[in-house]
Structures are given as structure tokens and as C-alpha cells.
C-alpha positions, 0 to 999 in steps of 0.5 A: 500500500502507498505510504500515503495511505498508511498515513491515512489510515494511521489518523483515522478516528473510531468512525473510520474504523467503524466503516472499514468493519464493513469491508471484512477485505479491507479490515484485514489489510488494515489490520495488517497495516496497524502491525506495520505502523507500530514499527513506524517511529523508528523508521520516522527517526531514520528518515529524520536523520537521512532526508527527511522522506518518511515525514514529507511523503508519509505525514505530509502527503496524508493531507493531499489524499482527501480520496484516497479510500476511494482509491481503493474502490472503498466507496465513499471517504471518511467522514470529516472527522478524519481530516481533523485527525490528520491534522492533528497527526501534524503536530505529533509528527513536529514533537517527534522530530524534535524527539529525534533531533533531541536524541541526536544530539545526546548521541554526538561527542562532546568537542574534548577543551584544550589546554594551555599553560601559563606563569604569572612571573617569568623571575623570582627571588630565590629568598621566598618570591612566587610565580602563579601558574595557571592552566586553562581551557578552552571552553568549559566541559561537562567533565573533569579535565586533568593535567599532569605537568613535568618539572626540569631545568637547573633548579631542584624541586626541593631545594630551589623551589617548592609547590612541584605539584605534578597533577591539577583537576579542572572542574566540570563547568570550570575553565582553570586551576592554578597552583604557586612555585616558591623560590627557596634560600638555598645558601650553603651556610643556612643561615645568610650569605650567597651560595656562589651558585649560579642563577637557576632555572625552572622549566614546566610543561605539559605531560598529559591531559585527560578528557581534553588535549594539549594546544600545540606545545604548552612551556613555561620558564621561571628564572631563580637568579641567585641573591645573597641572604645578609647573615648579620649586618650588611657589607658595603664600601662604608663598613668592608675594611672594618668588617675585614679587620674585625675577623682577622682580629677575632673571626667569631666577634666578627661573625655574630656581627657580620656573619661568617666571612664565607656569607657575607653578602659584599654585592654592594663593596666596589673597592676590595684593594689590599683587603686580604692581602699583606706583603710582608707575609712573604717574609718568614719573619713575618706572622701577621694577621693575614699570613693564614688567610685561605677561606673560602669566598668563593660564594662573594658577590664582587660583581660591582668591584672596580679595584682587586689591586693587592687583593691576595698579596702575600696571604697563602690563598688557593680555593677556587674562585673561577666563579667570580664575575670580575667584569667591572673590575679596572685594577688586577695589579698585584692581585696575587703577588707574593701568593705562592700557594695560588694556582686555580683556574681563572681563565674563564674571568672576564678581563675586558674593563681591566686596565691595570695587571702589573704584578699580577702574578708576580712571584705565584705558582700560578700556571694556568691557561688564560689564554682567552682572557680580554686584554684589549683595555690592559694598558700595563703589564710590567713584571705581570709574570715575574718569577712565576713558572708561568708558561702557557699559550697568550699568543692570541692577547690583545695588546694593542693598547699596551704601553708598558711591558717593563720585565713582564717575564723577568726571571720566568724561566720557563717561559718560551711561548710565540707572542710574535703576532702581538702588537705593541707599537703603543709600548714605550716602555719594554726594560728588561721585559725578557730579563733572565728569561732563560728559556725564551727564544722566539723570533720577534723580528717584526714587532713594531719598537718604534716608541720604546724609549726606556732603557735596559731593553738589551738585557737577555737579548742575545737569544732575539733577533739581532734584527729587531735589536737593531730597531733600538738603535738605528745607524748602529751596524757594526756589531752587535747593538747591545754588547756592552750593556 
């Protein structure tokens, strides 16, 4: 039978069934219609779901069949009734398909939020400073979504910082969760003082997420730069010389002062010149203060000093400083003159503001490779490696602004390096530069002499070229220029 009919005879009303009785051939087809239709919703939802062809030609087209009994050979149609029932049938159909788009609906996935990470503050203070994280979604879900975050970098979870929670639940309905990364005093001693450690480094990313996706690639970077917490009164340029004097005169008065002399916070001292040192404590008649000097300082902040001069002069200082950061300082003269116990690795020191290293290392153990240093400011080096056992590759300084080199490698016997490429055509003093320099013998034909004025630069010539001796004495061809001196 058309769906037509079905239609229409699925909106009849009792007096329409009264008048099928009538017809014993047609009261069993439309039995069997009646069993048909009760399949007829779901069929309806499927239809609604692909074209919509059930409704538009079953539902629909009932209202264009107004004969459609006679079409049957049924004789006359229903009576009036049975239009007002297909009408009705209508809106029924209208509650069904809303029905059907309702449970379509229920039937699609849910969109899964995504998720980014973010912190509020990209530096903290190691000393208790904090950074709020947050992590947050795209859109609001009907379900809890969890994050796990992942914790690196140099700094230690622990140690550096706290609040390394690794899990965070976003509420159904809610679009974020935060949590708070705390830096920590981490300082050696406990209770004060810098560290001597390097600024540090928190990274946090995303590991997983359940019930929603990580956007692209979510990072986050918290910066611990180191401080220094003062353990007692604070060091300055005012107070360093006293405070310095006071622990040398009685270590523990001076430490329920200022602390122990390992922590002192001397980020503020600009001038730290013959602080630790004493010349006379070279002599062995000589039993000052200063002559057992060997703390380890190597946590002091000297990163705002200007003058180191005479610094470890004499004392038997040797810990391990290669940490400091000397770019501000101007005057290294004498820094470890006299110093015969020193001998660590500095080479990795920025040199390029120091003007000053006459002395430098001067009578020390010190050989070691400072090769890369900075020199281009260095204006004096006189006696820099006098009486050392100094002899390391400097071939490559830059020595452009030297003016005076007087006895640099005196008495350094084992010195013998190719420094034939430096310039030092701004040198006007060059007496006794290679003095006992017994060991030396490079060719240094082609420096450029012509401003050396001083005397005494024929001493421990004869191993030169005689050609570049002659540059001290021009018109002199007879002999060689420095016999005699």
C-alpha cells in the first residue's frame, strides 16, 4: 500500500474504523497495516536523520489524499472527522522530530577543551618570591579535565623551589586551576650569605591531559637568579675594611656581627684593594694577621668591584674562585703577588674593563691557561709574570693598547711561548721585559719598537733577533747593538 495511505489510515478516528468493519477485505489489510505502523517511529527517526522522506511523503502527503479510500474502490471517504485527525497527526509528527533531533544530539561527542599553560612571573627571588601558574581551557566541559605537568631545568624541586605539584583537576563547568612555585634560600651556610651558585632555572610543561588535549606545545620558564641572604649586618664600601679587620682580629666577634666571612653578602663593596692581602707575609719573619688567610669566598658577590689591586698579596690563598664575575673590575695589579700557594683556574674571568695587571702574578705558582682572557683595555703589564713558572699559550692577547711591558717575564724561566703576532707599537716602555728569561727564544723580528724609549731593553737579548735589536738603535751596524750593556 502507498505510504500515503498508511498515513491515512494511521489518523483515522473510531468512525473510520467503524466503516472499514464493513469491508471484512479491507479490515484485514488494515489490520495488517496497524502491525506495520507500530514499527513506524523508528523508521520516522531514520528518515529524520537521512532526508527527511518518511515525514514529507508519509505525514505530509496524508493531507493531499482527501480520496484516497476511494482509491481503493472503498466507496465513499471518511467522514470529516478524519481530516481533523490528520491534522492533528501534524503536530505529533513536529514533537517527534524534535524527539529525534533531541536524541541526536545526546548521541554526538562532546568537542574534548584544550589546554594551555601559563606563569604569572617569568623571575623570582630565590629568598621566598612566587610565580602563579595557571592552566586553562578552552571552553568549559561537562567533565573533569586533568593535567599532569613535568618539572626540569637547573633548579631542584626541593631545594630551589617548592609547590612541584605534578597533577591539577579542572572542574566540570570550570575553565582553570592554578597552583604557586616558591623560590627557596638555598645558601650553603643556612643561615645568610650567597651560595656562589649560579642563577637557576625552572622549566614546566605539559605531560598529559585527560578528557581534553594539549594546544600545540604548552612551556613555561621561571628564572631563580641567585641573591645573597645578609647573615648579620650588611657589607658595603662604608663598613668592608672594618668588617675585614674585625675577623682577622677575632673571626667569631666578627661573625655574630657580620656573619661568617664565607656569607657575607659584599654585592654592594666596589673597592676590595689590599683587603686580604699583606706583603710582608712573604717574609718568614713575618706572622701577621693575614699570613693564614685561605677561606673560602668563593660564594662573594664582587660583581660591582672596580679595584682587586693587592687583593691576595702575600696571604697563602688557593680555593677556587673561577666563579667570580670580575667584569667591572679596572685594577688586577698585584692581585696575587707574593701568593705562592695560588694556582686555580681563572681563565674563564672576564678581563675586558681591566686596565691595570702589573704584578699580577708576580712571584705565584700560578700556571694556568688564560689564554682567552680580554686584554684589549690592559694598558700595563710590567713584571705581570715575574718569577712565576708561568708558561702557557697568550699568543692570541690583545695588546694593542699596551704601553708598558717593563720585565713582564723577568726571571720566568720557563717561559718560551710565540707572542710574535702581538702588537705593541703603543709600548714605550719594554726594560728588561725578557730579563733572565732563560728559556725564551722566539723570533720577534717584526714587532713594531718604534716608541720604546726606556732603557735596559738589551738585557737577555742575545737569544732575539739581532734584527729587531737593531730597531733600538738605528745607524748602529757594526756589531752587535747591545754588547756592552
Amino acid at each position: 500500500m502507498p505510504d500515503g495511505c498508511v498515513a491515512y489510515l494511521k489518523n483515522t478516528n473510531e468512525t473510520w474504523v467503524a466503516y472499514v468493519d464493513s469491508y471484512p477485505d479491507l479490515k484485514a489489510s488494515y489490520e495488517a497495516q496497524k502491525a506495520s505502523l507500530a514499527k513506524t517511529p523508528e523508521l520516522e527517526k531514520k528518515a529524520r536523520w537521512g532526508e527527511n522522506h518518511y515525514k514529507t511523503v508519509g505525514f505530509k502527503e496524508s493531507r493531499r489524499l482527501p480520496n484516497a479510500a476511494s482509491g481503493l474502490g472503498l466507496g465513499n471517504p471518511p467522514p470529516p472527522s478524519v481530516t481533523a485527525s490528520a491534522s492533528t497527526s501534524g503536530a505529533e509528527a513536529e514533537a517527534e522530530e524534535a524527539e529525534a533531533e533531541e536524541a541526536e544530539a545526546e548521541s554526538t561527542p562532546e568537542a574534548a577543551p584544550t589546554v594551555t599553560l601559563a606563569c604569572a612571573t617569568a623571575s623570582i627571588s630565590e629568598d621566598g618570591g612566587t610565580s602563579n601558574c595557571n592552566l586553562t581551557l578552552s571552553k568549559t566541559s561537562s567533565q573533569a579535565v586533568t593535567v599532569t605537568v613535568a618539572y626540569s631545568g637547573s633548579a631542584t624541586a626541593g631545594t630551589d623551589y617548592s609547590g612541584n605539584t605534578t597533577s591539577h583537576t579542572i572542574s566540570a563547568g570550570s575553565t582553570t586551576t592554578s597552583w604557586t612555585i616558591t623560590g627557596l634560600n638555598d645558601n650553603s651556610g643556612g643561615g645568610g650569605g650567597d651560595n656562589g651558585e649560579s642563577d637557576e632555572t625552572i622549566v614546566i610543561d605539559i605531560a598529559s591531559v585527560t578528557n581534553g588535549t594539549e594546544q600545540n606545545t604548552q612551556t613555561a620558564s621561571i628564572s631563580l637568579p641567585n641573591v645573597c641572604i645578609a647573615p648579620g649586618t650588611a657589607i658595603t664600601d662604608a663598613n668592608f675594611s672594618a668588617a675585614i679587620t674585625d675577623w682577622f682580629a677575632s673571626p667569631s666577634g666578627a661573625s655574630a656581627t657580620y656573619g661568617n666571612i664565607t656569607q657575607w653578602c659584599t654585592g654592594a663593596v666596589t673597592d676590595m684593594s689590599n683587603a686580604l692581602g699583606d706583603y710582608l707575609c712573604k717574609f718568614s719573619w713575618y706572622s701577621g694577621a693575614k699570613c693564614s688567610f685561605n677561606e673560602d669566598i668563593s660564594g662573594w658577590d664582587v660583581s660591582n668591584v672596580t679595584d682587586m689591586s693587592d687583593l691576595f698579596t702575600g696571604v697563602p690563598f688557593n680555593q677556587d674562585i673561577s666563579g667570580w664575575d670580575v667584569g667591572n673590575v679596572r685594577n688586577m695589579s698585584n692581585l696575587f703577588n707574593g701568593n705562592t700557594a695560588f694556582n686555580q683556574n681563572i681563565g674563564g674571568w672576564n678581563t675586558s674593563n681591566v686596565t691595570n695587571m702589573s704584578n699580577m702574578f708576580a712571584g705565584t705558582s700560578f700556571n694556568q691557561n688564560i689564554g682567552g682572557w680580554n686584554t684589549s683595555n690592559v694598558t700595563n703589564m710590567s713584571f705581570m709574570f715575574n718569577s712565576s713558572p708561568f708558561n702557557q699559550n697568550i699568543g692570541n692577547w690583545t695588546t694593542s693598547s699596551l704601553t708598558t711591558t717593563y720585565g713582564m717575564f723577568s726571571d720566568t724561566s720557563s717561559f718560551n711561548q710565540d707572542i710574535s703576532s702581538w702588537d705593541v707599537s703603543n709600548v714605550t716602555s719594554m726594560g728588561y721585559m725578557f730579563q733572565r728569561a732563560t728559556s725564551f727564544n722566539q723570533n720577534l723580528s717584526a714587532w713594531d719598537v718604534s716608541k720604546v724609549t726606556a732603557s735596559g731593553y738589551c738585557d737577555n737579548m742575545s737569544n732575539l733577533a739581532s734584527s729587531w735589536i737593531d730597531a733600538f738603535k738605528p745607524g748602529q751596524t757594526a756589531g752587535h747593538p747591545c754588547n756592552g750593556e
